[in-house]
VEXSE-170922 format. One record per residue (C-alpha): residue number from 1; residue in three letters; x, y, z. Coordinates in pm, 1 decimal, always signed. Each point is the difference from the previous one (the first is absolute). Layout:
(site NUM, ALA, (X, Y, Z)),
...
***
This chain:
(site 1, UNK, (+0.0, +0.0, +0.0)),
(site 2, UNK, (+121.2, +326.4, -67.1)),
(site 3, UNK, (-48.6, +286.1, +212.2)),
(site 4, UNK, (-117.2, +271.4, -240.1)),
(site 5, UNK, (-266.7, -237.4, -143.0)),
(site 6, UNK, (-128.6, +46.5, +363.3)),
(site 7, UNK, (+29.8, +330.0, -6.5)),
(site 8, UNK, (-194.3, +97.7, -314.4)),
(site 9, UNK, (-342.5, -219.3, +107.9)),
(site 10, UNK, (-224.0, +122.7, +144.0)),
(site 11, UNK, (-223.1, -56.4, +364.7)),
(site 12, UNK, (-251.7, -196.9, -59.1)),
(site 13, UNK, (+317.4, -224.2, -217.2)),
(site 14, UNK, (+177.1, -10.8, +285.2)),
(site 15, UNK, (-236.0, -70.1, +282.6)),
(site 16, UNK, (-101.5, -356.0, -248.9)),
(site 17, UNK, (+379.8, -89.8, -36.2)),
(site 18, UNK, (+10.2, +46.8, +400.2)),
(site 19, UNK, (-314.1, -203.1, +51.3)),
(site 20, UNK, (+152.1, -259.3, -248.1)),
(site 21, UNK, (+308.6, -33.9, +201.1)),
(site 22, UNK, (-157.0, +28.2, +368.4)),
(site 23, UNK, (+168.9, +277.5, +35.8)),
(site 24, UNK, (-290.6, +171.5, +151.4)),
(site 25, UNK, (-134.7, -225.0, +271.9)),
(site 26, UNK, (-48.3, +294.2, +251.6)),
(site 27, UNK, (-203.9, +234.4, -209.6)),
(site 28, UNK, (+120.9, +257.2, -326.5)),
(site 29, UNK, (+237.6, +241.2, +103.2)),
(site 30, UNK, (-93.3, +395.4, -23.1)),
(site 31, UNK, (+313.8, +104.5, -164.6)),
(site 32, UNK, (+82.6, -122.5, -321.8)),
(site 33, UNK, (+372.1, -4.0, +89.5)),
(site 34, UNK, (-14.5, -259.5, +257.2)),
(site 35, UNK, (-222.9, -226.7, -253.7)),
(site 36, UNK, (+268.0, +60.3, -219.7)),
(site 37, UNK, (+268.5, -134.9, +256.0)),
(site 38, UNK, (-282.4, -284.2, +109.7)),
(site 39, UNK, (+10.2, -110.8, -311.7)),
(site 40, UNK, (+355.1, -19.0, -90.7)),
(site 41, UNK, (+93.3, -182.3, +352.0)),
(site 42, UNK, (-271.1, -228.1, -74.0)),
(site 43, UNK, (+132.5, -106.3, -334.2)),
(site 44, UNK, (+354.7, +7.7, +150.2)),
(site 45, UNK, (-115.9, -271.1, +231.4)),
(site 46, UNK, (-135.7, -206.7, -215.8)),
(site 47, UNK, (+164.5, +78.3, -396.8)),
(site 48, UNK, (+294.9, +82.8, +66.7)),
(site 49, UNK, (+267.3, +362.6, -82.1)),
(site 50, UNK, (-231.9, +300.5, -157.6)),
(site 51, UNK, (+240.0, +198.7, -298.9)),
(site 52, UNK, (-30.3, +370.0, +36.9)),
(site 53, UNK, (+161.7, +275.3, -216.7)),
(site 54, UNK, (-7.5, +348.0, +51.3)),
(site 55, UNK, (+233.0, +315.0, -6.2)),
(site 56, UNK, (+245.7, +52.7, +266.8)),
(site 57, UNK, (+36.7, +305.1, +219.0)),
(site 58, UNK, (+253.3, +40.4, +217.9)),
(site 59, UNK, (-56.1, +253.7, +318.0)),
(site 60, UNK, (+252.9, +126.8, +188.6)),
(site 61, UNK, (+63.7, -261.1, +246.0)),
(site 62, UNK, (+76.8, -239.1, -251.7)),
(site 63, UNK, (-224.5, -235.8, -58.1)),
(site 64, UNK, (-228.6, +25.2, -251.1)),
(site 65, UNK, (-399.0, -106.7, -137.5)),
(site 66, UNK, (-90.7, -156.0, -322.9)),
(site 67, UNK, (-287.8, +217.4, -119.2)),
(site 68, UNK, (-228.0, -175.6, -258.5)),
(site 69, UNK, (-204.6, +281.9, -32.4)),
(site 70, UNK, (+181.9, +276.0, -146.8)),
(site 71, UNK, (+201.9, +192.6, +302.9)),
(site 72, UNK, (-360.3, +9.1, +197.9)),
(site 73, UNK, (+38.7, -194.9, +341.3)),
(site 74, UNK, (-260.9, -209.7, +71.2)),
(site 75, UNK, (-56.5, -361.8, +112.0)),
(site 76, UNK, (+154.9, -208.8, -268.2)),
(site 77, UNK, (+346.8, +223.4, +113.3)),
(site 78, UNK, (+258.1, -274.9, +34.8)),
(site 79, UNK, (+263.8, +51.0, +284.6)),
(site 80, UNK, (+381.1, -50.5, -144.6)),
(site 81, UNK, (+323.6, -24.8, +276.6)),
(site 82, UNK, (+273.7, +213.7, +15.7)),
(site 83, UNK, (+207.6, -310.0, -20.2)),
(site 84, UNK, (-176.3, -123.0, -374.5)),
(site 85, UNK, (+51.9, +378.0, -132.9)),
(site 86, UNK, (+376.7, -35.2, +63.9)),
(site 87, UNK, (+26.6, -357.5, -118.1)),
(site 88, UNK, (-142.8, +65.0, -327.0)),
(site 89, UNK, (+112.1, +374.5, -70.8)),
(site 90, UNK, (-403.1, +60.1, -13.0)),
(site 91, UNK, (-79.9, +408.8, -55.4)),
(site 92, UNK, (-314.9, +219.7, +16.7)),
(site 93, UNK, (-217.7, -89.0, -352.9)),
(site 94, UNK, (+178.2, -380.7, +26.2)),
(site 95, UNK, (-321.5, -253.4, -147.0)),
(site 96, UNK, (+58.6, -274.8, +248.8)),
(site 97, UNK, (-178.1, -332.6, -21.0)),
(site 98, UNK, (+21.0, -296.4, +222.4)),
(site 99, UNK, (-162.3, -219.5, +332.5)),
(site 100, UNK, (-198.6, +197.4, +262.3)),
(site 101, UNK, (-141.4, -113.9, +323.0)),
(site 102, UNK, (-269.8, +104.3, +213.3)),
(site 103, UNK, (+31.8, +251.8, +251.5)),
(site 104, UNK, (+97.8, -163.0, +319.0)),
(site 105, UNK, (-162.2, +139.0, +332.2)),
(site 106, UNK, (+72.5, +370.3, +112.9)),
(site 107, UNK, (+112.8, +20.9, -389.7)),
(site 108, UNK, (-193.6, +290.6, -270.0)),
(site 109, UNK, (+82.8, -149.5, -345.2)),
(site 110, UNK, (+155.9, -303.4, -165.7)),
(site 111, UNK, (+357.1, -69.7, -31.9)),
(site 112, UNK, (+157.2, -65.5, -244.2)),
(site 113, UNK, (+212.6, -391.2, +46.0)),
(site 114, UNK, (+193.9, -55.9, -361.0)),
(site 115, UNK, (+75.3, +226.5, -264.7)),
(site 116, UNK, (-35.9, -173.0, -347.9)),
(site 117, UNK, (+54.9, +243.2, -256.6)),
(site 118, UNK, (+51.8, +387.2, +19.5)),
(site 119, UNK, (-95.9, +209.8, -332.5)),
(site 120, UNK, (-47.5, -294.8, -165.7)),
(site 121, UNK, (+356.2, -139.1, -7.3)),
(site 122, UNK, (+156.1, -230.6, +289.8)),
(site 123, UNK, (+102.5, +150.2, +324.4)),
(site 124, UNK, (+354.7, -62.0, -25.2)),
(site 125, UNK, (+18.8, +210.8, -344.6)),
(site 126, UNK, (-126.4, +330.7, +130.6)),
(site 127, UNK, (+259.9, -2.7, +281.9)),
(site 128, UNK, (+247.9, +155.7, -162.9)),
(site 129, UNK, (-208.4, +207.3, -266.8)),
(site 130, UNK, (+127.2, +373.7, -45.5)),
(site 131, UNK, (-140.0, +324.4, +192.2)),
(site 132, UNK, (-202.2, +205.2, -219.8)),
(site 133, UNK, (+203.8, +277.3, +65.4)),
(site 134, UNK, (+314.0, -112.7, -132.1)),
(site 135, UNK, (-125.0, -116.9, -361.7)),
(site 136, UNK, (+74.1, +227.2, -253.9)),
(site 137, UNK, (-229.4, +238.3, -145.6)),
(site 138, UNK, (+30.7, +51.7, -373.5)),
(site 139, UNK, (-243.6, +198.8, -248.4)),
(site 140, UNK, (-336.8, -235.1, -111.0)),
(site 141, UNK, (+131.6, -153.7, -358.7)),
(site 142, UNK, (-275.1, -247.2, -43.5)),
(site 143, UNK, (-361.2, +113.0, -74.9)),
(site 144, UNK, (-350.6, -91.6, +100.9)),
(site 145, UNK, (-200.8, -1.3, -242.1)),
(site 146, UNK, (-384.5, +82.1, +134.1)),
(site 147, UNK, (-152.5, +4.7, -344.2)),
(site 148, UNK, (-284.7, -284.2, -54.6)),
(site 149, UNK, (-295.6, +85.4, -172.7)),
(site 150, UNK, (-55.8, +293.3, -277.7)),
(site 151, UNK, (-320.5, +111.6, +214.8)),
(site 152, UNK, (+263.8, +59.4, +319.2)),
(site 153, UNK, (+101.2, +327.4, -104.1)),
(site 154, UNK, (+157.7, +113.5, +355.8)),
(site 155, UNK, (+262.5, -272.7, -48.2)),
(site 156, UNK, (+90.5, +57.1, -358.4)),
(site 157, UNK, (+67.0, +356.7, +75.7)),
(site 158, UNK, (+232.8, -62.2, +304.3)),
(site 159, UNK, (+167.2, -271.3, -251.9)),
(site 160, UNK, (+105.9, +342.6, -204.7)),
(site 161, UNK, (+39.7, +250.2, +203.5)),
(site 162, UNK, (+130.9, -91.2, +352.4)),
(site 163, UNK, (+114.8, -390.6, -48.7)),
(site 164, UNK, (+27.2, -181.7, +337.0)),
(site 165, UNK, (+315.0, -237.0, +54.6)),
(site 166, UNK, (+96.0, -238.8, +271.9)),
(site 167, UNK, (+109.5, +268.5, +300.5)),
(site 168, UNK, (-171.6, +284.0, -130.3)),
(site 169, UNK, (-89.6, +213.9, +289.5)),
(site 170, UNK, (-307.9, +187.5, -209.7)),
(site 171, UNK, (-211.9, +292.7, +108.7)),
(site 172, UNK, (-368.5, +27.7, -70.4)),
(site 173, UNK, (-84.4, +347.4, +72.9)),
(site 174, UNK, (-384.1, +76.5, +7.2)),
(site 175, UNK, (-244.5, +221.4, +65.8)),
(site 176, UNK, (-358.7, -86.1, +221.3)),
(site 177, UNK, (-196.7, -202.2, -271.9)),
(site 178, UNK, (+221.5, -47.9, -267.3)),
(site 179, UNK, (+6.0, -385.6, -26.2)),
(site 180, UNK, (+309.2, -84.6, +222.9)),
(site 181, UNK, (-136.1, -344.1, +182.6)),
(site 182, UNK, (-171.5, -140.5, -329.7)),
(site 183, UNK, (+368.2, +109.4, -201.3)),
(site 184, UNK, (+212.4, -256.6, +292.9)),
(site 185, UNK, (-272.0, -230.3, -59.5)),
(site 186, UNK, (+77.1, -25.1, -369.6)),
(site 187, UNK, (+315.5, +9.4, +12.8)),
(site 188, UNK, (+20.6, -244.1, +256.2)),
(site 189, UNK, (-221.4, -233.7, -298.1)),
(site 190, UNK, (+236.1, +90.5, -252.3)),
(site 191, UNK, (+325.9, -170.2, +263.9)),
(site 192, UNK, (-221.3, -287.4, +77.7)),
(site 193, UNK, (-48.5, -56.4, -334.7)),
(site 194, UNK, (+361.4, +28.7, -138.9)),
(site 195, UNK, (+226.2, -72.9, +208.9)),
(site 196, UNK, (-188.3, -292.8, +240.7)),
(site 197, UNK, (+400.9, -40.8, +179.0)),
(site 198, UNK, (-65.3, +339.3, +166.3)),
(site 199, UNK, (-115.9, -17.8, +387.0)),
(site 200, UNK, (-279.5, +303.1, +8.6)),
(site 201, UNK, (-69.6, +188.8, +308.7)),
(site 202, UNK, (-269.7, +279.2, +34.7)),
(site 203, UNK, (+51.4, +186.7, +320.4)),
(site 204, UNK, (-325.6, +215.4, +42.0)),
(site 205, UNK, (+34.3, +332.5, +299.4)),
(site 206, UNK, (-289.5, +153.2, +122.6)),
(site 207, UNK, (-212.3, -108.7, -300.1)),
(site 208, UNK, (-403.1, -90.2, -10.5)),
(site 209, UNK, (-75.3, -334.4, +161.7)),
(site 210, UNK, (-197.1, -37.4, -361.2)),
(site 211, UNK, (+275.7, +71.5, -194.0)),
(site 212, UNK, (+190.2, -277.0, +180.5)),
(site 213, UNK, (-292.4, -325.1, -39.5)),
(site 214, UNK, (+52.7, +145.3, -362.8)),
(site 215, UNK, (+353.2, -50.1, -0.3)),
(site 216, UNK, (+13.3, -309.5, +164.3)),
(site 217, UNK, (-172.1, -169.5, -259.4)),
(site 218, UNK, (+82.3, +162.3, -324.3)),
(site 219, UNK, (+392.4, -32.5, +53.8)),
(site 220, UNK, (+205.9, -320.9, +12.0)),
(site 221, UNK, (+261.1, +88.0, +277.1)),
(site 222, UNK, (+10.9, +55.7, +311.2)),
(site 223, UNK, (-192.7, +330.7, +176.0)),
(site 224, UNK, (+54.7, +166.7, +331.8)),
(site 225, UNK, (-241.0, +258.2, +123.5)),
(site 226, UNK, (-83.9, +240.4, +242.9)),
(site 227, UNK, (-283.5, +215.2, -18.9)),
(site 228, UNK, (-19.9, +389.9, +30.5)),
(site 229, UNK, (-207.6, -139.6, +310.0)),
(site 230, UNK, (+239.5, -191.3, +175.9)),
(site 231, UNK, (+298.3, +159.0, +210.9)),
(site 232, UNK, (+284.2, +158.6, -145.7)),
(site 233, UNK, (+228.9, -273.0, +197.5)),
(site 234, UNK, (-137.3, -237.2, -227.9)),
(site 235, UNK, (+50.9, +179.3, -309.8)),
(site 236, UNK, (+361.9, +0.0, +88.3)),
(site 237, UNK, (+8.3, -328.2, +157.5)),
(site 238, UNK, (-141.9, -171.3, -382.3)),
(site 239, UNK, (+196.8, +252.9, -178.7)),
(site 240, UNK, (+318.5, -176.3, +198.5)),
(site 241, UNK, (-88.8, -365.8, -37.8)),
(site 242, UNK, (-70.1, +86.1, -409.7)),
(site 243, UNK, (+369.1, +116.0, -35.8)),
(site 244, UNK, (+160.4, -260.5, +265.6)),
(site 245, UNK, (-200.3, -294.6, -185.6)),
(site 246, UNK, (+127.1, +173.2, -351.1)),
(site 247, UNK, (+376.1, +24.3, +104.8)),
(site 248, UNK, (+10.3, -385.3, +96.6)),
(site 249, UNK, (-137.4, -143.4, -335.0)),
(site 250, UNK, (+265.5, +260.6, -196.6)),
(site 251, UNK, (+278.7, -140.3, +292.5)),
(site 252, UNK, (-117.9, -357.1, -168.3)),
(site 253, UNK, (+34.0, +135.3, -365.8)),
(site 254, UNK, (-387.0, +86.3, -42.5)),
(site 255, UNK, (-101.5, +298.4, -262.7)),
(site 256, UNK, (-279.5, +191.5, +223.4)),
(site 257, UNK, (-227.9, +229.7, -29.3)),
(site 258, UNK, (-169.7, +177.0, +214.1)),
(site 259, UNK, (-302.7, +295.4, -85.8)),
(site 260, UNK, (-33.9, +206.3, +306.2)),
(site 261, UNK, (-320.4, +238.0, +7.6)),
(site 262, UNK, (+44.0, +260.6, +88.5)),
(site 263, UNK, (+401.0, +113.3, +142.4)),
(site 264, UNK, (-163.9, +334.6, +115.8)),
(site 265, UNK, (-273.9, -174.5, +227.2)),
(site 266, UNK, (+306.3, -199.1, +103.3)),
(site 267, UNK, (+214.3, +309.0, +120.0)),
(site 268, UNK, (-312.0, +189.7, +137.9)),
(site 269, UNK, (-49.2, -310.7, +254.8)),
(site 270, UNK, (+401.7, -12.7, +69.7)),
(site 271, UNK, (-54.3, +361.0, +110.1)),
(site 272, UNK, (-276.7, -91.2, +242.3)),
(site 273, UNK, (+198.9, -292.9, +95.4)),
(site 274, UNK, (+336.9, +86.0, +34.4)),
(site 275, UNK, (+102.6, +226.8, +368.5)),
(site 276, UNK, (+9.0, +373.4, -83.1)),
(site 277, UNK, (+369.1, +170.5, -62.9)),
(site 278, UNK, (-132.8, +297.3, +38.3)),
(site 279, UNK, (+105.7, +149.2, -301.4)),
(site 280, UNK, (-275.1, +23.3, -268.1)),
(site 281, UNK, (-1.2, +40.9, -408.0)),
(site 282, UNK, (-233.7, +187.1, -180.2)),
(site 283, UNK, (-361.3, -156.9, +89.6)),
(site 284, UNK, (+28.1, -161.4, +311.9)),
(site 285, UNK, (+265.4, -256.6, -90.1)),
(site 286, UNK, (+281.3, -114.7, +220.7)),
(site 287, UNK, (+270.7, -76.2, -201.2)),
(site 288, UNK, (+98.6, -311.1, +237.7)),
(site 289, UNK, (-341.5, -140.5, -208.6)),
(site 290, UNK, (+141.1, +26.6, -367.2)),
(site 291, UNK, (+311.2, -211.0, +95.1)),
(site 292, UNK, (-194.0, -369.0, +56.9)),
(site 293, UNK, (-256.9, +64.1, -364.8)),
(site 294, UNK, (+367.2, +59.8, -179.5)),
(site 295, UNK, (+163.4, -320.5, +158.2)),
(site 296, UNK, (-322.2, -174.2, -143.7)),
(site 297, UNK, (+32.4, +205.5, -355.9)),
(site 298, UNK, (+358.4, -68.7, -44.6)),
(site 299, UNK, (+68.8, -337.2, +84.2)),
(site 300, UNK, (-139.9, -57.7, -376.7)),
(site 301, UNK, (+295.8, -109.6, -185.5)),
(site 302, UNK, (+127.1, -252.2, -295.0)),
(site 303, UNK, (+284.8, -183.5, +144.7)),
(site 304, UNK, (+347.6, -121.3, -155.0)),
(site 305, UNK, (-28.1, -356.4, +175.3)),
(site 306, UNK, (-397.3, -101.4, -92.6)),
(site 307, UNK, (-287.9, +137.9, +95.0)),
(site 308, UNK, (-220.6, +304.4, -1.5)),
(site 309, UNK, (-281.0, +210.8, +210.0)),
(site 310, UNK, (-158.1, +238.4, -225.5)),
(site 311, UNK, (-209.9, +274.0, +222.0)),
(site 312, UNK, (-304.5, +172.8, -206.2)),
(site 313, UNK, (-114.8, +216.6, +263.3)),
(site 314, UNK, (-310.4, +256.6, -22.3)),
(site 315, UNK, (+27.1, +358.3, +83.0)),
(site 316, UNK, (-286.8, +266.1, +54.2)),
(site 317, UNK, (+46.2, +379.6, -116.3)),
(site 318, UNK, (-246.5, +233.7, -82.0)),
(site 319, UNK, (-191.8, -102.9, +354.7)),
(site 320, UNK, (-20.3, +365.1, +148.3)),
(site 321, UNK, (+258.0, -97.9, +287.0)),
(site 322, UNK, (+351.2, +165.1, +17.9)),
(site 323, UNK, (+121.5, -324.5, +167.4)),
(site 324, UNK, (-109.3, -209.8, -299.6)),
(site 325, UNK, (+190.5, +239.4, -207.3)),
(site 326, UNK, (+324.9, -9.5, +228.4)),
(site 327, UNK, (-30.3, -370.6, -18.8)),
(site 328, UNK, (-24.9, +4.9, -356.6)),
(site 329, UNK, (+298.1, +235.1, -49.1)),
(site 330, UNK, (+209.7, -225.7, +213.0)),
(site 331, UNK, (-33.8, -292.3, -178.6)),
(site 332, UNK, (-12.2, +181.8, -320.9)),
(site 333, UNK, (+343.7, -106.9, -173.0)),
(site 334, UNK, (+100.7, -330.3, +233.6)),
(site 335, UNK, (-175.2, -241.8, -235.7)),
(site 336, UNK, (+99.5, -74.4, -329.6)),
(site 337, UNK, (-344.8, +8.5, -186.0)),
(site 338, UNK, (-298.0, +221.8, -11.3)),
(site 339, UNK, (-344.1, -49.3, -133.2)),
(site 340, UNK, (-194.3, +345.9, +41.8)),
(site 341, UNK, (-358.6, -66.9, -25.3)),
(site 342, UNK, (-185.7, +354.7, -78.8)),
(site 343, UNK, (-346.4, +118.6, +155.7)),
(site 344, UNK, (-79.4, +235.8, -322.0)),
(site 345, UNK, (-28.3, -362.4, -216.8)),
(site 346, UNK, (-136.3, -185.5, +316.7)),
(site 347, UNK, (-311.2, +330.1, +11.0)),
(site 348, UNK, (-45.4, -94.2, -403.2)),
(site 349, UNK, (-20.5, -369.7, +49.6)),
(site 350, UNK, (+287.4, -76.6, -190.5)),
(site 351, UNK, (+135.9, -287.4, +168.0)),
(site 352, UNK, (+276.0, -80.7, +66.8)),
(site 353, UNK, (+88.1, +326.8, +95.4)),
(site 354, UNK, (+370.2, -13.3, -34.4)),
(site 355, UNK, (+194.3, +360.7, -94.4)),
(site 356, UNK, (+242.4, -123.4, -261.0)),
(site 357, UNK, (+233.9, +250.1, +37.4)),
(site 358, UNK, (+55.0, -34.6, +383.2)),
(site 359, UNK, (+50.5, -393.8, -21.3)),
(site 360, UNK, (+272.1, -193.0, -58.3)),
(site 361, UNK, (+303.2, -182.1, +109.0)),
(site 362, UNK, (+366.2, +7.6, +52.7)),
(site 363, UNK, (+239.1, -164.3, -172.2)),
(site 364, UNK, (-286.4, -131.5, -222.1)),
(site 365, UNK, (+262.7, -113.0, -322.2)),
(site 366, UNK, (+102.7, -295.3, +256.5)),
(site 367, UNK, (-358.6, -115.9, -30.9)),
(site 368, UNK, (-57.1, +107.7, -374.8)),
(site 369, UNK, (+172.2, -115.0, -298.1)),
(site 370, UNK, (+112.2, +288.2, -199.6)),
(site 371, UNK, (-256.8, -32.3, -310.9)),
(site 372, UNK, (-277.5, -11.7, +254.0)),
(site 373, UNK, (+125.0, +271.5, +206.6)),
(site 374, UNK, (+14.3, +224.1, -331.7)),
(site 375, UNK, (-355.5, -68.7, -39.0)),
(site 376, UNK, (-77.1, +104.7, +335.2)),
(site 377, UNK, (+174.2, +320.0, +20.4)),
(site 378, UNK, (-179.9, +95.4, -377.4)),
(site 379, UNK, (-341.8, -96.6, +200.7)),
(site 380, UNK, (+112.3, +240.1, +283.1)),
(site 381, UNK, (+119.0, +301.5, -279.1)),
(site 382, UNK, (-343.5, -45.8, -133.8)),
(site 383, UNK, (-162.8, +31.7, +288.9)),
(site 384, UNK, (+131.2, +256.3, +99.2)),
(site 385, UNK, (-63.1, +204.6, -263.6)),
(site 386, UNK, (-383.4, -46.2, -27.9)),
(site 387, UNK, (+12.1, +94.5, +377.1)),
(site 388, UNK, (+263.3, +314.5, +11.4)),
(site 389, UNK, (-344.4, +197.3, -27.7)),
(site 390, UNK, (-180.8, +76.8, +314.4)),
(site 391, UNK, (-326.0, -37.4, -159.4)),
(site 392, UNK, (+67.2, -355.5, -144.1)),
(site 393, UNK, (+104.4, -128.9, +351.3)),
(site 394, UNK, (-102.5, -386.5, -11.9)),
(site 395, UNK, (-38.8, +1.9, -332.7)),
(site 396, UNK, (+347.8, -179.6, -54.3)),
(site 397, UNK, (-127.9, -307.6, +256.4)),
(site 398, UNK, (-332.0, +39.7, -176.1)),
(site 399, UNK, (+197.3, -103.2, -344.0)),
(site 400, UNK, (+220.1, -229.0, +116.2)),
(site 401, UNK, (-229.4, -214.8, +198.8)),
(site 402, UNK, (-221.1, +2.2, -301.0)),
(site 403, UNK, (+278.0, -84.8, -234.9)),
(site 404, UNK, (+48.4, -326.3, +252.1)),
(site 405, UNK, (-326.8, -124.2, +10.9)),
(site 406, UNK, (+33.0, -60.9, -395.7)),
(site 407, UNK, (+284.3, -199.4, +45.8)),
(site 408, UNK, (+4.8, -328.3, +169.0)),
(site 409, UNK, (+388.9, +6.6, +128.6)),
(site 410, UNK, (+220.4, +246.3, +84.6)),
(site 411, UNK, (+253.4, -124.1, -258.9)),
(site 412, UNK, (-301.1, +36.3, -270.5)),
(site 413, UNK, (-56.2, +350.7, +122.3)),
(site 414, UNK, (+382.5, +107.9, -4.7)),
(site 415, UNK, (+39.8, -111.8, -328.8)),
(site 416, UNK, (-312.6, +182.5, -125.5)),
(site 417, UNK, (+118.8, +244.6, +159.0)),
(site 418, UNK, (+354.8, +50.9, -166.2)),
(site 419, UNK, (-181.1, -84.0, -318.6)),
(site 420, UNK, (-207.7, +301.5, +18.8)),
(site 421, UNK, (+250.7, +222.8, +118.0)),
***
């Protein structure tokens, strides 16, 4: 039996597999947490070891919890010794699977007895794995493609103007309204899609608790939340396990990537969060609070010896609030690609709303061969031109996204293109 089947049934499940076992001879408990544990002793007794997996988090004592339900404690939280962390070199955002036992008397949670396998790979091979922090960071020289159907528009225009590669650390700077959530949606599609070796992470801060059902089952990866309801200790606290669990899979030679929505709800809650310096920026921010949201933002990196954790991170401008705008401006150069979505072509219902001219990405020839990046830049002159006049603002994006719903590919459209040029 494994412990996060348990878990994910429900009360009425459990109370039958309980019954089933005698496991409830002196009347259903209240709490579903000691059912749970009734349960699992019960089958103990009589089955034999439960398997449990979850992701380890280490507090400062040093011994740690397997959490299988996304760095939330609750009761399935696995207890791990200080003496198994050192054994197996085990870190914060380690998936650890192996035996667990009941909790004895006096005891909270479940221990864990054997470890069997820790990200996927034998215990013994992750010992002496490399620290995320001394792998070398290089520029991102092999490209995602997020392009999939001729009807996705949204990825087919980020294909051409801001390509993503493995360790891109891309900005999506957006206005209220403008389409960010549904354009990290997409794009998360278009990685699914293409490049099914990719581990994808979607870390949503302080976003609608309908907005994250949504996400949850629209996108194949794994998604962390906390609501704009829930404290800002847990924003920080799922922000944290997101980017520990993302360093250990790149440590193991992983490409990840991780879509965080949004980095300025993220650095407003650090600034609640965090004890005051008493110095304060423009707006009410302490600039103790911009250092943790930059340790997140620039750990993404391509790396010389395997590996990569690409960060595409939402950021809010245009909200009204001078802090927004200071969080904006300090982030504004630290990534190396930015998609500018525009509220003039968002008010016209011209979607996606992406402003051409503002987007793009460095060092884009490493992810372009040179006949396609000609093509590109001639697509960007001519842009340009149609929208040098104040009055015909949007009417380059207007062309161009009707220009590529005529064309099935990308490749069909570029060569069209050059053709009628």
């Amino acid at each position: 039996m494994n412990l996060t089947e348990i878990l994910t049934k429900s009360t009425d499940e459990l109370v039958k597999i309980a019954s089933d076992l005698g496991a409830i001879n002196n009347g259903t408990p209240q709490k579903r947490q000691e059912l749970v544990s009734r349960v699992l002793k019960a089958y103990a007794e009589q089955e034999g070891p439960i398997q449990a997996g979850g992701v380890l988090s280490i507090v400062n004592d040093g011994y740690g919890f397997l959490r299988p339900n996304n760095a939330t404690a609750g009761a399935g939280d696995v207890y791990v010794s200080q003496s198994q962390i050192r054994r197996f070199g085990l870190r914060t955002g380690d998936f650890v699977t192996g035996q667990i036992r009941p909790p004895k008397d006096g005891e909270r949670y479940f221990g864990l007895v054997k470890v069997e396998m820790v990200n996927e790979l034998e215990p013994d091979a992750t010992r002496n794995r490399p620290k995320f922090e001394q792998l070398t960071p290089i520029f991102p020289n092999e490209r995602i493609k997020l392009e999939t159907t001729s009807t996705e528009l949204s990825s087919r225009l980020i294909d051409l103007l801001a390509p993503i590669g493995r360790g891109q650390r891309g900005l999506i700077v957006s206005p209220p309204k403008a389409g960010k959530t549904t354009l990290l949606k997409q794009m998360a599609h278009g990685i699914a899609a293409n490049a099914p070796d990719i581990h994808i992470m979607v870390a949503l801060i302080g976003e609608r608790p309908e907005e994250v059902t949504d996400m949850r089952r629209t996108v194949k990866g794994e998604v962390y939340s906390s609501t704009f309801d829930e404290p800002v200790e847990d924003h920080c606290r799922v922000a944290e396990a997101v980017l520990e669990r993302a360093k250990r899979l790149v440590e193991a030679g992983r490409d990840v990537v991780v879509l965080l929505d949004s980095i300025t709800r993220l650095t407003r809650a650090y600034n609640l969060a965090v004890p005051s310096s008493g110095r304060t920026l423009s707006g009410g921010m302490d600039p103790v609070a911009l250092y943790p949201p930059k340790k997140f933002f620039g750990a993404a990196r391509n790396t010389e010896e395997g590996g990569s954790l690409t960060i595409l991170a939402a950021c809010l401008v245009e909200t009204g609030s001078r802090m927004d705008d200071l969080i904006y401006e300090e982030f504004k150069g630290t990534g190396n690609m930015e998609v500018h979505l525009d509220r003039r072509l968002s008010e016209r219902r011209i979607y996606p709303a992406i402003d051409i001219e503002r987007s793009g990405t460095r060092r884009e020839e490493l992810l372009m061969d040179e006949a396609t990046l000609r093509q590109v830049w001639l697509l960007r002159r001519m842009v340009n031109m149609i929208s040098s006049d104040q009055k015909l603002h949007g009417e380059g994006a207007e062309k161009l996204l009707e220009r590529l719903r005529k064309s099935k590919t990308n490749q069909e459209f570029l060569t069209n293109l050059s053709k009628g040029a």
